[in-house]
C-alpha positions in Angstrom: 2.9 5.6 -20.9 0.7 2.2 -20.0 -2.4 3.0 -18.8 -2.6 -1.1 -17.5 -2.3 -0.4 -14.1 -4.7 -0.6 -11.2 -4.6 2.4 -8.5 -5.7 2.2 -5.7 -6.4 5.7 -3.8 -7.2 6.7 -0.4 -9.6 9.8 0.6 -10.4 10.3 -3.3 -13.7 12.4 -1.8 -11.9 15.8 -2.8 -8.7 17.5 -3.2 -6.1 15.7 -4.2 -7.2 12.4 -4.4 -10.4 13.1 -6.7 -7.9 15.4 -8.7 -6.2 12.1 -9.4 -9.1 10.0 -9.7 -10.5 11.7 -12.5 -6.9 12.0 -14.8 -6.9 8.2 -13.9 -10.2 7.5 -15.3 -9.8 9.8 -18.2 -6.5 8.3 -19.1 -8.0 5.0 -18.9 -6.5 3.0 -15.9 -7.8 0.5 -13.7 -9.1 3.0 -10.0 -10.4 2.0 -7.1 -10.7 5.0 -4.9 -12.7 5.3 -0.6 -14.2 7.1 0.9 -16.9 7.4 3.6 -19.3 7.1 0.9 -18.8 5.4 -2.2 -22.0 6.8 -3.6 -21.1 10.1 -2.9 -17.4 8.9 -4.6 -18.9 7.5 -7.5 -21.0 10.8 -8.4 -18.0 13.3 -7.7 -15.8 10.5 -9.8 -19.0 11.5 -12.8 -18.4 7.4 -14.2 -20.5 3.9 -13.6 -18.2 2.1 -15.3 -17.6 -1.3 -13.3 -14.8 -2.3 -15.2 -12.8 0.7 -15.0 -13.8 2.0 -11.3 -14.4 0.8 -8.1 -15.3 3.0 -5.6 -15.1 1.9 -2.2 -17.0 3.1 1.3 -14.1 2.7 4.0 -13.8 3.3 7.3 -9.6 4.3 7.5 -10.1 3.6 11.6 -11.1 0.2 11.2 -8.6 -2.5 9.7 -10.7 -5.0 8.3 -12.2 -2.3 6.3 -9.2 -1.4 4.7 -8.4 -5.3 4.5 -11.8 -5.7 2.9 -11.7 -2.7 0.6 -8.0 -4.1 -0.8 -9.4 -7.8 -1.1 -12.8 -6.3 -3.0 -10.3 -4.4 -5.3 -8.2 -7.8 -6.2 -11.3 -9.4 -7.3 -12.3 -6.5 -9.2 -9.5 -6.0 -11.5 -6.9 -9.2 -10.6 -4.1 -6.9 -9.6 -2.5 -3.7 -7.3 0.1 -2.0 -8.8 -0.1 1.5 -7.5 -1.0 2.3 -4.0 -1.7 6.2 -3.4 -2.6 6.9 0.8 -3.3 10.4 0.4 -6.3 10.3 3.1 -5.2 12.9 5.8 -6.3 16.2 7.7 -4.8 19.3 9.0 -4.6 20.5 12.5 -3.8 23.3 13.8 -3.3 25.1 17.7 -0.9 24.9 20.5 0.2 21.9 22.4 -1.0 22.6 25.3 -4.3 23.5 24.3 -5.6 20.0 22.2 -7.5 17.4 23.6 -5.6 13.8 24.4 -8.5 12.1 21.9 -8.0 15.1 18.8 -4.5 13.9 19.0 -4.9 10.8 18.8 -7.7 10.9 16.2 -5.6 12.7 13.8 -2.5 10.1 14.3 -5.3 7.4 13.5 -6.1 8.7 9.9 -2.8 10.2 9.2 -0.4 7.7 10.2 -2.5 4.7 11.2 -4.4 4.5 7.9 -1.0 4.7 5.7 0.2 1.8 7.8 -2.8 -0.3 7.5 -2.9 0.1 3.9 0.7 -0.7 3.2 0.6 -4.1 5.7 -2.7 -5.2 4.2 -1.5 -4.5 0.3 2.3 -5.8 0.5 1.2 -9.2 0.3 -0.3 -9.0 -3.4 2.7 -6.7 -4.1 5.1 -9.1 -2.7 3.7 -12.0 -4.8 3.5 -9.8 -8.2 7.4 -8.7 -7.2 6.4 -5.5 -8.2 4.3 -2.4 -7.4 4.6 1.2 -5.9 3.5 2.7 -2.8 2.6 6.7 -2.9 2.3 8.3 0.6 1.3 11.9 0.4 3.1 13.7 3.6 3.5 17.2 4.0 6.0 19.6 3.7 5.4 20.6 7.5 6.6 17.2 8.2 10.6 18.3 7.6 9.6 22.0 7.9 6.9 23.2 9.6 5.0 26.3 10.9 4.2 27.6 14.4 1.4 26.3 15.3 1.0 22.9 13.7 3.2 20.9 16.0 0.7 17.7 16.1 -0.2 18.2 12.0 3.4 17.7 11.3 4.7 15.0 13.9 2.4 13.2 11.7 3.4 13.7 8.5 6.9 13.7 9.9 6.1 9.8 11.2 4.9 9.1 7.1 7.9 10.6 5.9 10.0 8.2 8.5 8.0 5.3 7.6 8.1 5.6 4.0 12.0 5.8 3.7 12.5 2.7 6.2 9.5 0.6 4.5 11.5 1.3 0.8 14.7 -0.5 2.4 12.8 -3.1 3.2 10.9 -3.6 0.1 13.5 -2.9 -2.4 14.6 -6.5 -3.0 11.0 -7.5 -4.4 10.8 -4.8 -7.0 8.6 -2.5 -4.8 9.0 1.1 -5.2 8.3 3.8 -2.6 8.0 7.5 -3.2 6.7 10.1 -0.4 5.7 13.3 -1.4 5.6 15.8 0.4 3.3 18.7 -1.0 2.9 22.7 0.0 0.0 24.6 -0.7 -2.7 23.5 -2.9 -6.1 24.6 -4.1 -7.7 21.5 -2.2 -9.8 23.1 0.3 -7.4 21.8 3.1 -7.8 24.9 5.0 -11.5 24.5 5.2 -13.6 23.2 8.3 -14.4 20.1 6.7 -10.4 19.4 6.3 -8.7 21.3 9.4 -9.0 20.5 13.3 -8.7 24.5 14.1 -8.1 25.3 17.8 -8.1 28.9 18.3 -5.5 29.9 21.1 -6.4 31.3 24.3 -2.8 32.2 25.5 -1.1 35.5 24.8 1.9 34.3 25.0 1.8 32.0 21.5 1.9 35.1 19.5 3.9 33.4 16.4 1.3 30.7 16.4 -1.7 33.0 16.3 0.1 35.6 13.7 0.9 32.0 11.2 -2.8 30.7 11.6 -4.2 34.0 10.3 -1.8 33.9 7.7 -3.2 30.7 6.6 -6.8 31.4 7.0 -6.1 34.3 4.5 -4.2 32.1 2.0 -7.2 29.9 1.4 -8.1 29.4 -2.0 -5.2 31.5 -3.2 -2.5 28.7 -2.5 0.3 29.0 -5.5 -0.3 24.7 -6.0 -2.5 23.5 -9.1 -4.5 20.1 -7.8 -4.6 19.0 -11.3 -0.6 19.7 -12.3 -0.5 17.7 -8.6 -2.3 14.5 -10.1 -0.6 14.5 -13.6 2.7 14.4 -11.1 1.8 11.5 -9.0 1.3 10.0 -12.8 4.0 10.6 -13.9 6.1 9.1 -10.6 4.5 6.0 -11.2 5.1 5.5 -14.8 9.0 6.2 -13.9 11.1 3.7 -14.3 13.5 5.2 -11.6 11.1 7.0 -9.2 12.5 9.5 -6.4 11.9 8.2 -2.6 11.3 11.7 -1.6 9.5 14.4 -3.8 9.0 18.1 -2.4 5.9 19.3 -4.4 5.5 22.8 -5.3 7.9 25.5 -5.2 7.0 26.8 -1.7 8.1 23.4 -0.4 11.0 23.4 -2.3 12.2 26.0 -1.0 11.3 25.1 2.1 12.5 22.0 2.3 16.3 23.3 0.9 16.4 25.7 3.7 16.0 22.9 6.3 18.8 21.0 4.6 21.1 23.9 4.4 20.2 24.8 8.3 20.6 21.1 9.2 24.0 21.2 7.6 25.1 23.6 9.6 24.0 22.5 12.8 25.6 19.3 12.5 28.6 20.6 11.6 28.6 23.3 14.4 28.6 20.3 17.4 30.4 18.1 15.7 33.0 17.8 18.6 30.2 17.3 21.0 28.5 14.5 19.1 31.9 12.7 18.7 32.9 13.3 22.1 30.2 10.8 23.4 31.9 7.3 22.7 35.0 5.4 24.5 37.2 5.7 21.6 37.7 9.4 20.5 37.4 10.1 16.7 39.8 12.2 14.7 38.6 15.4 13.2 
């Protein structure tokens, strides 16, 4: 394994992103890392070593930010080679009971963010002809929960993106993985990482029963942060990387089921979808 690389690492504050900020570091790579507070990175991050990390303030709503923070990490260290947009939150309720601007708040950081980051980057990737590009959906974006309709249309639109943007950027010697984790330790399920709205309808009894489960999982979530990090590590020291990675066994599982069931639907209306165009298809 080279530890030459430079990563580069959105929302590296806590979970996993500092997980994976600190095997970086202690492996010896190249990091830089935002956050909101790049103080407040560099102490959780426990180094001051210029040469080896550079932690960025950023503001993941703003594009020149993230333009700025990719340009101050090229003349830091000369080079991008592994791009991680982890930065993300979790929101739960019913449809009908979020606010227009939560909505689109949480499409900003989830969705908008890994965009920006990927369009402001691909230049110096595009020039090295090489380079890899880490987003970090969700599981709940191919197989979700009651309750987290709005959390997993975004991580659904990262998972779309990512498999599109690696057709495009396969011919310059780009890779792409998207990862799409269960679970973890990462305090996700806290207030400071979760949009909770509490429903006020009767009716949405599945989605009230799921978000108590959830509440009572915190902190006792089968995924290991740090077995997460030395993951992602491992990914981008592959020399043949997968495009999708389901990451822990409860999205495994998870994500199986939803292929098996998916299977079977389109086989079941088969005849139907066929049955749409001029010419007739045989069976």
């Amino acid at each position: 394994m080279s530890n030459n690389k430079v990563w580069y690492v959105t929302g590296a504050s806590q979970g996993l992103g500092l997980s994976l900020v600190k095997q970086l570091l202690a492996a010896g790579y190249r990091v830089a890392a935002t956050s909101r507070s790049a103080t407040g990175l560099q102490k959780s991050a426990g180094t001051t070593r210029p040469d080896q990390f550079l932690p960025l303030g950023v503001d993941l709503t703003s594009p020149d930010s993230i333009r700025n923070s990719i340009e101050q990490t090229i003349a830091a260290f000369g080079a991008v080679d592994v791009v991680v947009n982890n930065a993300g939150y979790g929101m739960e309720g019913t449809v009908e009971e979020m606010e227009e601007e939560e909505v689109r708040a949480i499409f900003e950081i989830n969705v908008l963010a890994t965009i920006n980051v990927t369009k402001y980057v691909l230049p110096y990737l595009r020039k090295q002809r090489s380079g890899h590009i880490i987003n970090i959906s969700s599981v709940a974006g191919f197989a979700g929960a009651p309750g987290w309709s709005i959390y997993s249309a975004t991580k659904s639109a990262v998972i779309a993106f990512s498999e599109v943007l690696a057709l495009d950027v396969q011919e310059l010697g780009i890779k792409v993985t998207v990862i799409g984790p269960s679970g973890f330790r990462t305090g996700f399920l806290t207030k400071n990482s979760l949009v909770s709205v509490e429903s006020q309808i009767a009716d949405y009894q599945s989605v009230t029963s799921t978000h108590l489960r959830y509440a009572a999982s915190d902190g006792k979530q089968d995924g290991d942060p740090e077995k997460a990090a030395a993951v992602f590590i491992r990914i981008a020291e592959s020399p043949d990387p997968p495009l999708h990675l389901w990451l822990g066994a409860n999205a495994f599982d998870r994500a199986s089921e939803k292929i098996a069931s998916l299977g079977e639907e389109i086989k079941k209306w088969k005849d139907l979808s066929l049955s749409a165009e001029f010419i007739t298809h045989k069976k």
